[in-house]
C-alpha positions in Angstrom: -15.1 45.7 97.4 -11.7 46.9 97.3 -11.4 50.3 98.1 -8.0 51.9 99.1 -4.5 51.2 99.2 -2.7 50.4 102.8 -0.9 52.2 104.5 2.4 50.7 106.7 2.5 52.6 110.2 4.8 51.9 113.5 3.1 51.6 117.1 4.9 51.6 120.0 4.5 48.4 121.7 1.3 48.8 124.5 2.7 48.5 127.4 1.6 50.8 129.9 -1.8 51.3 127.6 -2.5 47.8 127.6 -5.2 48.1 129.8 -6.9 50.9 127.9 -5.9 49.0 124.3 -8.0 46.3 125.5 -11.0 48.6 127.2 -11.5 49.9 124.0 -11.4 46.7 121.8 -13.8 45.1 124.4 -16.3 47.6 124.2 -16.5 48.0 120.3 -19.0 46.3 118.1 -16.0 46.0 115.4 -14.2 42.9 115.1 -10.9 42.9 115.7 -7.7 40.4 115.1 -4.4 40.1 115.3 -2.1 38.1 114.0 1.8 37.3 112.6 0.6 35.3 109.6 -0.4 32.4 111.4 -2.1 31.5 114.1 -4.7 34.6 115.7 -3.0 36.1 118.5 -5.5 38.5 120.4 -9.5 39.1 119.6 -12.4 40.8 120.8 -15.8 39.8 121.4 -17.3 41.5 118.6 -14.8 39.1 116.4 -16.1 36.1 118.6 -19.6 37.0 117.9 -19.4 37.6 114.3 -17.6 34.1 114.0 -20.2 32.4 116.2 -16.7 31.0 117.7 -16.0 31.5 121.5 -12.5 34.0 121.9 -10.8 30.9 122.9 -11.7 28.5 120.1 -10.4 31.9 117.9 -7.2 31.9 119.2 -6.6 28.7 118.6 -7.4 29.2 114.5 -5.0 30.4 111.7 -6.1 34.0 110.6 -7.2 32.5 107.5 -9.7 30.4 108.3 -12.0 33.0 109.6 -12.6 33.7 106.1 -14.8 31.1 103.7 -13.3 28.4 102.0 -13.6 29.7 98.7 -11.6 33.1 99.5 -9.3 31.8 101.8 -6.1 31.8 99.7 -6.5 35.3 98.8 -7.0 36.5 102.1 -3.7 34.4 103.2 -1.5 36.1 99.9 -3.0 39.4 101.0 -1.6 39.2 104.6 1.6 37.7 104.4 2.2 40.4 101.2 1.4 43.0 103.8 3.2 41.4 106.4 6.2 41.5 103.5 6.4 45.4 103.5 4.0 45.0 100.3 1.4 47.6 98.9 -1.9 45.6 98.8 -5.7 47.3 99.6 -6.2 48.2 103.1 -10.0 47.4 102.6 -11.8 44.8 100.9 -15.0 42.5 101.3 -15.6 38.8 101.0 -17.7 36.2 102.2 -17.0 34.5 105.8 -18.2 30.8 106.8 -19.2 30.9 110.8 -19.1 28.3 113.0 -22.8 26.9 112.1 -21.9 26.7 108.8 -23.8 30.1 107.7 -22.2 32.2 105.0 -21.6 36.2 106.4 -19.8 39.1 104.2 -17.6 41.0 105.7 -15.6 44.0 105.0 -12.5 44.0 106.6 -9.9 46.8 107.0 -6.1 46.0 107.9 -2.5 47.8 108.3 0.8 46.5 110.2 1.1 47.6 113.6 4.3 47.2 115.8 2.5 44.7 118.6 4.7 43.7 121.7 8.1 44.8 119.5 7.4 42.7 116.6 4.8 43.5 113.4 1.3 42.3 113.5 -1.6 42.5 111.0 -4.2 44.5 112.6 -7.9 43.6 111.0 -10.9 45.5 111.7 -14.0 43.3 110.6 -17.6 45.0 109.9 -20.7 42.5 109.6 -22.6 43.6 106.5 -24.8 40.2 105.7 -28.1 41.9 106.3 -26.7 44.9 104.0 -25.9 42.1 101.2 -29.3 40.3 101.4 -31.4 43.3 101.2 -29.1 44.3 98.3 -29.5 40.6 96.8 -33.7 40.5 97.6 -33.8 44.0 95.6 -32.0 43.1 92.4 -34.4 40.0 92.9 -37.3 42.2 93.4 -36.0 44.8 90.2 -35.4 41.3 87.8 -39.3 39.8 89.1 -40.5 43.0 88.2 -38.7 43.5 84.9 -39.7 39.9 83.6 -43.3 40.8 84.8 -43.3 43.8 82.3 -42.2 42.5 80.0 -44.3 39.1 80.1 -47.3 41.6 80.6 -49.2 41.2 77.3 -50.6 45.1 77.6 -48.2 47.9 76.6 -46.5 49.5 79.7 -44.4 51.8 80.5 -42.9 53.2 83.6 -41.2 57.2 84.5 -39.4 58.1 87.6 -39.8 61.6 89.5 -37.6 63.3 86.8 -40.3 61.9 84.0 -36.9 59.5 82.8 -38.4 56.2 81.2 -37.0 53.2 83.1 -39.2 50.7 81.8 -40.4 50.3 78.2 -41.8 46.6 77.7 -41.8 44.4 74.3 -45.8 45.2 73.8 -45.1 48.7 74.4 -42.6 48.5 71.4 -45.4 46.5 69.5 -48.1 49.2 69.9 -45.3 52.1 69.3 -42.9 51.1 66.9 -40.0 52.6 69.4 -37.8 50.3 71.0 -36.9 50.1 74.7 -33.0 50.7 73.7 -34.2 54.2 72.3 -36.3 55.1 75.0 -34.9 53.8 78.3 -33.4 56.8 79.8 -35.0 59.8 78.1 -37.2 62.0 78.8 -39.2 61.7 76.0 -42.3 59.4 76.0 -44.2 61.7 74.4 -42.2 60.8 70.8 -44.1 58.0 71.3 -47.9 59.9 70.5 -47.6 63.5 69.5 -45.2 65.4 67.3 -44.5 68.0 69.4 -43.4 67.8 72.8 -46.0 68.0 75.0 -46.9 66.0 78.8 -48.5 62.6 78.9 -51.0 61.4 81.2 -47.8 59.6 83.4 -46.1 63.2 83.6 -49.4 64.7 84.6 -49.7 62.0 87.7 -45.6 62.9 88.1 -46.3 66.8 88.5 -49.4 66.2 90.2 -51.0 68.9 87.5 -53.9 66.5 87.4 -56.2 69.9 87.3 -54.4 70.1 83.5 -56.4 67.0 82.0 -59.4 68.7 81.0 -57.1 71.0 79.2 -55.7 67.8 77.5 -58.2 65.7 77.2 -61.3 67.7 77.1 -64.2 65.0 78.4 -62.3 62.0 77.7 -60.6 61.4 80.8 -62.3 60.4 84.1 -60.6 58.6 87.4 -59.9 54.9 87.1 -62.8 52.7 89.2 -60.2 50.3 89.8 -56.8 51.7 90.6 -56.5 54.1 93.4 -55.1 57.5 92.7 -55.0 56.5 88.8 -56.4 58.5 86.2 -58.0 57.1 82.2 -58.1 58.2 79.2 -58.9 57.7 75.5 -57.5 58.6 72.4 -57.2 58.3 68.7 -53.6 58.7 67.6 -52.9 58.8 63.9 -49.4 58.4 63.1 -49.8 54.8 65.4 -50.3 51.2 63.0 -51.2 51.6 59.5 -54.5 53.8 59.9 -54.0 54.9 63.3 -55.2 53.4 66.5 -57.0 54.0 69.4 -55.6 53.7 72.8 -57.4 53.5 76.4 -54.2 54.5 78.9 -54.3 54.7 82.5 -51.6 56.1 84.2 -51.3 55.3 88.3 -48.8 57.1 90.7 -45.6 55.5 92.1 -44.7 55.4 95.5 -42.0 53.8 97.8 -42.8 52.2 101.0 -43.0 55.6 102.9 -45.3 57.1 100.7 -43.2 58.8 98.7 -44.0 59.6 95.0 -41.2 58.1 93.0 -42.6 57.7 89.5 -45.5 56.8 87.4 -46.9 53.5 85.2 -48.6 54.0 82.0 -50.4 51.2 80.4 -52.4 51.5 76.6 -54.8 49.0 75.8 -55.6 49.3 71.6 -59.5 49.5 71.3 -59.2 50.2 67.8 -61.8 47.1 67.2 -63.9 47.7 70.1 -64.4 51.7 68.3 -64.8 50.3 64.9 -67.7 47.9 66.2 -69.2 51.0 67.6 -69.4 53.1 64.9 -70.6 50.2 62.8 -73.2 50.0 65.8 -73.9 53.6 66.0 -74.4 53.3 62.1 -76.5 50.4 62.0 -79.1 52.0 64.8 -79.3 54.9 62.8 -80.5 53.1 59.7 -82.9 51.0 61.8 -84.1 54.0 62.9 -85.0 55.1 59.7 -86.3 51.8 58.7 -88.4 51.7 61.7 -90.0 54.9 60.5 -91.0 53.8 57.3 -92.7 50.8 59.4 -94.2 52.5 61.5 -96.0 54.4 59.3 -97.3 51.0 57.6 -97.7 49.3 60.7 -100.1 51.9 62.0 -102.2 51.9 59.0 -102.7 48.3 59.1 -103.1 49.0 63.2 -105.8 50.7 62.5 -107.5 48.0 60.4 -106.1 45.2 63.0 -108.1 47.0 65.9 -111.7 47.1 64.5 -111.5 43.1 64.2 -109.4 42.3 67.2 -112.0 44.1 69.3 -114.9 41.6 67.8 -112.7 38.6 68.5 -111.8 39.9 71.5 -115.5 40.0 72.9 -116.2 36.6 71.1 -113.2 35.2 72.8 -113.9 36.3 76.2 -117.3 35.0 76.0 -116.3 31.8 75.2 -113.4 32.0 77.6 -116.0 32.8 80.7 -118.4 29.9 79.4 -114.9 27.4 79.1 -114.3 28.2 82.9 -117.3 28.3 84.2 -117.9 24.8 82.6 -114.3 23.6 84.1 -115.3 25.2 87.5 -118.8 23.1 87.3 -117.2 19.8 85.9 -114.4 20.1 88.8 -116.6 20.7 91.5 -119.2 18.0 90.2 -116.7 15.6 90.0 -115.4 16.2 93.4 -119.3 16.2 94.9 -119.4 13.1 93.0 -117.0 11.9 94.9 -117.5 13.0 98.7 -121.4 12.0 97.5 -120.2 8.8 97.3 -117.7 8.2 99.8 -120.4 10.0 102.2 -123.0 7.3 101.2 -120.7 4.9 102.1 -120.1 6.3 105.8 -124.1 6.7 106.1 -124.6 3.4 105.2 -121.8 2.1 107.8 -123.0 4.5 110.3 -126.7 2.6 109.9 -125.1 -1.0 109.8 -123.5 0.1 112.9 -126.4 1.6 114.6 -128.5 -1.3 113.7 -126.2 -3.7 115.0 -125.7 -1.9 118.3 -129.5 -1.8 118.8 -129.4 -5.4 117.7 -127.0 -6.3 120.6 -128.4 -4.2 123.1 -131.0 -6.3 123.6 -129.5 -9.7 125.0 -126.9 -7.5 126.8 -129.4 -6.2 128.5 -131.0 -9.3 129.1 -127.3 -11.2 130.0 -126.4 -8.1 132.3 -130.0 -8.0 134.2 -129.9 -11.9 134.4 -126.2 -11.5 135.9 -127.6 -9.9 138.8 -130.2 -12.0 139.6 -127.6 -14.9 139.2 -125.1 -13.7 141.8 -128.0 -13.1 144.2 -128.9 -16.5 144.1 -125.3 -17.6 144.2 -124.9 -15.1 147.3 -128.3 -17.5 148.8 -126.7 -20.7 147.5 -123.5 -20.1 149.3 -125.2 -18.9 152.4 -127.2 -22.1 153.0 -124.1 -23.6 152.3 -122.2 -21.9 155.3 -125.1 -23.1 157.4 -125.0 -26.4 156.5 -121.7 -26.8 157.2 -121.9 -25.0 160.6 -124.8 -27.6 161.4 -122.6 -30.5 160.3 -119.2 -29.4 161.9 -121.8 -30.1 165.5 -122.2 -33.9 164.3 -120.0 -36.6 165.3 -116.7 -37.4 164.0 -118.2 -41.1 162.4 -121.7 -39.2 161.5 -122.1 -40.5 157.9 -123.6 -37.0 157.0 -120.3 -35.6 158.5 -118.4 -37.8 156.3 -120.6 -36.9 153.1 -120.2 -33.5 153.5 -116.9 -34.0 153.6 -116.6 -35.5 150.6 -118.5 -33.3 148.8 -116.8 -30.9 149.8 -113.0 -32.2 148.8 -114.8 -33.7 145.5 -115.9 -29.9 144.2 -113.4 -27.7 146.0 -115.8 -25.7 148.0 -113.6 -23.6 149.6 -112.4 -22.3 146.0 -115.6 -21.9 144.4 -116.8 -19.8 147.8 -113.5 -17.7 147.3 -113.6 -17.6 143.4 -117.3 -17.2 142.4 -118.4 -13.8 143.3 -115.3 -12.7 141.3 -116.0 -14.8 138.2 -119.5 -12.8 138.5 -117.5 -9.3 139.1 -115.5 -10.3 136.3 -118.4 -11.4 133.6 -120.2 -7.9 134.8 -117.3 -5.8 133.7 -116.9 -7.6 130.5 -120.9 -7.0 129.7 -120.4 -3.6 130.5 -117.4 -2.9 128.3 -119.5 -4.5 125.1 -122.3 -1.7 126.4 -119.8 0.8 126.1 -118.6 -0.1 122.7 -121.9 -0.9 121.5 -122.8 3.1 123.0 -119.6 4.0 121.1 -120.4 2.8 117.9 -123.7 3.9 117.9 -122.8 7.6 119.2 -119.8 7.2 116.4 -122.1 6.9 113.4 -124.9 9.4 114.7 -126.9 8.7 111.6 -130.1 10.8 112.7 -128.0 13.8 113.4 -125.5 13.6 110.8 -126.5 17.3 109.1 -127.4 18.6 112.4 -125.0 21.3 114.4 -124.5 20.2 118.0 -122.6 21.4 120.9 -120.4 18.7 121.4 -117.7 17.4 123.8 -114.6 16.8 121.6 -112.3 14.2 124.5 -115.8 12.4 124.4 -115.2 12.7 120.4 -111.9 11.6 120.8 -112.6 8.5 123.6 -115.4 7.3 121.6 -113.2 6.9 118.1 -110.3 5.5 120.1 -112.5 2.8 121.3 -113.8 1.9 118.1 -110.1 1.8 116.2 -108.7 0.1 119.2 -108.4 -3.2 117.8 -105.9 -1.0 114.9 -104.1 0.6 117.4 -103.3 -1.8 120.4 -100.9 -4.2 119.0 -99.1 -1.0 117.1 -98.9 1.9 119.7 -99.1 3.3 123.1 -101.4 5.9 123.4 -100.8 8.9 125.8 -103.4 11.9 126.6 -102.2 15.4 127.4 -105.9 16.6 127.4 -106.3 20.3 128.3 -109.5 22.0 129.4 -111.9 22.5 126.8 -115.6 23.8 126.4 -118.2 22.5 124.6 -117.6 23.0 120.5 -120.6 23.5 118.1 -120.2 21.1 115.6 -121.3 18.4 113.4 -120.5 15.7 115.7 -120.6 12.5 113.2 -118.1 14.8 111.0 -115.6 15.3 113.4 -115.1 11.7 114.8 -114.9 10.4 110.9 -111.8 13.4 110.7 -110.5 11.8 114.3 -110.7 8.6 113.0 -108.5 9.4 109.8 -106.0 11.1 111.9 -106.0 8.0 114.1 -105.4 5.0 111.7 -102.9 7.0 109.4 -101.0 7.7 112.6 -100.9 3.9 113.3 -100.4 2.7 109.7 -97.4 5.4 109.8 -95.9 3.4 112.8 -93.1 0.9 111.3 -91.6 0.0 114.5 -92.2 -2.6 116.7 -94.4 -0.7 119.1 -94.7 3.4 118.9 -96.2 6.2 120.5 -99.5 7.9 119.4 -100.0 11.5 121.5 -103.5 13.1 121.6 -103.1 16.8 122.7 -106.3 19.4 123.3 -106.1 22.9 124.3 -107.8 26.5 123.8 -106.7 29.6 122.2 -108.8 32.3 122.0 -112.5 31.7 120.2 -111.0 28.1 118.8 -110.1 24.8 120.4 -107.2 22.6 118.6 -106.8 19.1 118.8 -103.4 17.4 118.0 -102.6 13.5 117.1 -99.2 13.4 116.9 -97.3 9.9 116.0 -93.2 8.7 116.0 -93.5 7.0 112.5 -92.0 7.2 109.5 -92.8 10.7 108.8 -94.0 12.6 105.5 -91.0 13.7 102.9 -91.0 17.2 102.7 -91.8 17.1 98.3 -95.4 15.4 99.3 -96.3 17.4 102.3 -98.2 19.7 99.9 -100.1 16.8 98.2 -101.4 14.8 101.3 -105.0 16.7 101.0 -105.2 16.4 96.9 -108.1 13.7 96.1 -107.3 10.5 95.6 -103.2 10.7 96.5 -102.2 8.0 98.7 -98.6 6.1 99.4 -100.1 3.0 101.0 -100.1 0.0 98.4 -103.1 -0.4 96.1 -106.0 -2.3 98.4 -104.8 -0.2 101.3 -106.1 2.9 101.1 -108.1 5.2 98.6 -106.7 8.7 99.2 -109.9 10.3 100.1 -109.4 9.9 103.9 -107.6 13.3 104.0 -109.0 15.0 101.5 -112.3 14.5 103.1 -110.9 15.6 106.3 -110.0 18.7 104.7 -113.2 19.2 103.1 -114.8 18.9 106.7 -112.6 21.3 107.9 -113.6 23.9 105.5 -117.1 23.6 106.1 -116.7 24.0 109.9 -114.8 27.1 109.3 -111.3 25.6 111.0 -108.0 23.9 109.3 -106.1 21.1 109.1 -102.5 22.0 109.4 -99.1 19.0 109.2 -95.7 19.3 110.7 -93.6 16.3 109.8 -89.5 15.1 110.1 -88.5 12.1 108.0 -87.6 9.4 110.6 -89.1 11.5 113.4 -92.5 11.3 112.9 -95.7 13.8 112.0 -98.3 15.9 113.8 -101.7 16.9 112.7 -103.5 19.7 114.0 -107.0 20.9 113.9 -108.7 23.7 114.7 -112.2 24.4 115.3 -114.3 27.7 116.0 -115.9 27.4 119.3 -119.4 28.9 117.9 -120.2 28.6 114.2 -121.2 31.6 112.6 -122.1 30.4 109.0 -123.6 27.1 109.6 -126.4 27.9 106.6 -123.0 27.8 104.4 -121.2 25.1 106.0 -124.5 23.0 105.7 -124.7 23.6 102.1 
């Protein structure tokens, strides 16, 4: 900006104070040129780092050109008029263009100077971009904040620290009546609400007289909950709108970026509405009150003749409520009797097909296995003679005709490979007899009919052996099965019970195997005065939504024909009646685990039996 006219003064040339002309211009952080009104003719490094040219590439330019494109004419018609012996300013500003192209203000200062016997423009240059930017981001910051106000549907308005309005928005005007032309610059917001001159709540937060609101605004004030440091209010101002209004104002404090109180904002929200619909409300509960009354009083006359009758229907009611559950309780329990009756039937009657068989096939085992025996005896003779013969032979001459029989007999059967392969066909048929006695012991120990109610001490792996080895022929193709028995003691128990619970756990563990061969894991072990046994399988697994229904009667998700859905519900049942659980832990994908616990001594077998 212009600021003072320049004025013409005569140097002596720098002759002798060359040197200390150019210490000084070296070490200041003003720019500094010089020129004739053409090309520059001596610069500093201040001037080459303004420029973002190097001194050399300065001194090369016209005087002109240090200046932007837009201004440079002006700055040439100032310098050669001052060059002229004309009065032009000695200090201005305008906008500079740097050798990367970015735009700089500068404000430069210049008189005529006698320079080596002839005149020269000397030009101080002072960098004042960052001055200008700031100057441009506030009047940005000031216009943001203006439009924000008055965009702002709630009336504002806004004092500084000498309680002068500087803001006064166009729904501030609205609530009012008073425009922001009238009110921008006074000290009068109070016009506004009152007749009389007198602070409002933004020159309260100004003066910090914040201990005055009570005197103001008696209870109606409090701090805001939302803005920090702010204070509310409401009030009902007549002389506002056609039948007054109410306003709710807040006023919050001011400050600059150090903290500094600088003003005060004052905002008014009309709650005329929001007042009317409470004294309609307040209204309103007040004659429902009195309604109510006159109710009341009726209602507890016919109370009185409600309570005699309600208590008879009560006690009818609750009779007939106790007989309605106890019948439910009965029917539910005799339908699920019914049920186990039946399905138990069935297991007896199994259990005493099986026995009967086993007993049946006992018999010619026992013949087969004792005649096995005496077989390979006589083999062992048969073969004997046999080794003498041939010893006697072998003596005989080469042309002996016996010689030559025995030969033949001899390459005809194979005897050497019947001597060699005999007594293992005979080890061979042996172990096969005696695995059909073990299965036929299995069975028969699995169905346990004559001790099917009767409390045993029992060996649970023998439980757990002897049902594998009857649902082996379910298992085998499907799964591997792997042990991880631990040490166990005997279990009192009802034996028969516990291998048909076993059993379950083992065939729904191989029906739950879809791949082509899984894993089945039988796990024991001891914790305390219980023993747990675990069957744990790599199948399909159980969603998590039908995990809670697996024990209900009758639920099943193998296809009709496959299953009945009593499997685990009996298991459960069992359970129960020895006094352990049945607990499930299953993954989708992964696979499930069952796990059963059993007390090692029964204490309520009476119960359990029952």
């Amino acid at each position: 900006m212009p600021s003072s006219p320049e004025d013409r003064s005569d140097v002596p040339e720098a002759s002798s104070d060359d040197a200390l002309f150019r210490a000084i211009t070296e070490s200041t952080s003003v720019g500094i040129l010089l020129h004739r009104g053409g090309r520059i003719i001596f610069t500093n490094p201040a001037m080459a780092r303004i420029m973002g040219h190097s001194r050399e590439e300065l001194l090369t330019m016209s005087f002109d050109e240090v200046a932007h494109p837009s201004c440079r004419d002006l700055v040439r018609e100032r310098s050669l008029a001052r060059l002229r012996g004309e009065r032009v300013l000695s200090s201005y500003e305008f906008p500079s263009q740097s050798k990367a192209g970015d735009v700089k203000w500068l404000e430069v200062t210049a008189s005529v100077i006698q320079y080596q016997g002839q005149s020269a423009v000397l030009a101080t240059f002072i960098d004042f971009t960052a001055r200008k930017r700031a100057e441009a981001a506030h009047k940005h910051t000031e216009w943001v904040l203006e439009q924000m106000l008055q965009g702002n549907p709630v009336a504002t308005f806004v004092i500084n620290e000498k309680h002068e309005v500087t803001h006064w928005n166009r729904a501030c005007e609205a609530v009012t009546g008073l425009l922001a032309k009238d009110m921008v610059g006074t000290r009068r917001p109070w016009a506004a609400f009152y007749e009389d001159e007198r602070p409002v709540l933004a020159d309260l937060i100004v003066d910090g007289a914040t201990e005055k609101l009570e005197s103001y605004y008696k209870d109606a004030h409090h701090i805001s909950a939302v803005v920090l440091e702010a204070y509310e209010a409401e009030r009902f101002f007549p002389q506002l709108g056609k039948g007054g209004l109410w306003l709710h104002f807040t006023a919050a404090p001011l400050k600059d970026a150090k903290g500094k109180l600088i003003g005060a904002v004052e905002t008014l929200v009309d709650i005329t509405e929001r007042k009317k619909s409470e004294e309609s409300l307040r209204q309103a509960y007040e004659d429902l009150e009195v309604l109510v009354a006159r109710r009341t009083g009726q209602l507890a006359q016919a109370k009185a003749a409600l309570e005699a009758d309600i208590l008879k229907r009560q006690a009818s009611e609750a009779e007939l409520l106790q007989r309605y559950t106890e019948l439910a309780d009965l029917n539910a329990q005799l339908s699920s009797a019914q049920e186990q009756l039946m399905q138990s039937e069935k297991l007896a009657s199994i259990g005493q097909l099986a026995a009967g068989v086993a007993h049946e096939i006992n018999n010619p085992i026992g013949y087969v296995q004792s005649n096995i025996g005496t077989l390979e005896n006589y083999l062992r003779g048969v073969l004997a003679v046999v080794d003498v013969l041939e010893e006697g032979v072998s003596a005989l001459p080469a042309d002996h005709p016996a010689l030559q029989a025995m030969r033949e007999i001899e390459e005809e059967h194979d005897l050497a490979f019947i001597r060699e392969d005999a007594l293992g066909l005979m080890e061979e048929t042996r172990e096969g007899i005696d695995r059909v006695r073990k299965i036929v012991a299995d069975l028969k120990d699995f169905s346990r009919v004559d001790s099917a109610q009767v409390w045993q001490w029992a060996d649970l792996h023998q439980c757990l052996d002897s049902t594998l080895n009857i649902v082996n022929n379910e298992i085998k193709y499907k799964a591997q099965v792997v042990k991880e028995y631990g040490k166990l003691p005997e279990v009192e128990c009802m034996p028969s019970q516990i291998n048909q619970v076993l059993m379950n756990l083992l065939v729904n563990a191989s029906h739950a195997i879809t791949a082509e061969r899984g894993t089945i894991t039988l796990r024991t072990g001891c914790e305390g005065d219980q023993v747990w046994v675990e069957v744990e399988d790599n199948g399909s697994g159980i969603p998590p939504d039908i995990q809670s229904k697996i024990f209900d009667p009758f639920f099943t998700t193998k296809p009709v024909g496959k299953g009945t859905g009593l499997g685990l519900s009996l298991s459960y049942g069992i359970m129960q009646k020895h006094h352990g659980s049945i607990e499930v832990r299953s993954q989708v994908g992964q696979g499930t685990v069952f796990r059963i616990k059993l007390p090692i001594k029964q204490t309520h077998k009476e119960e359990a039996a029952q």
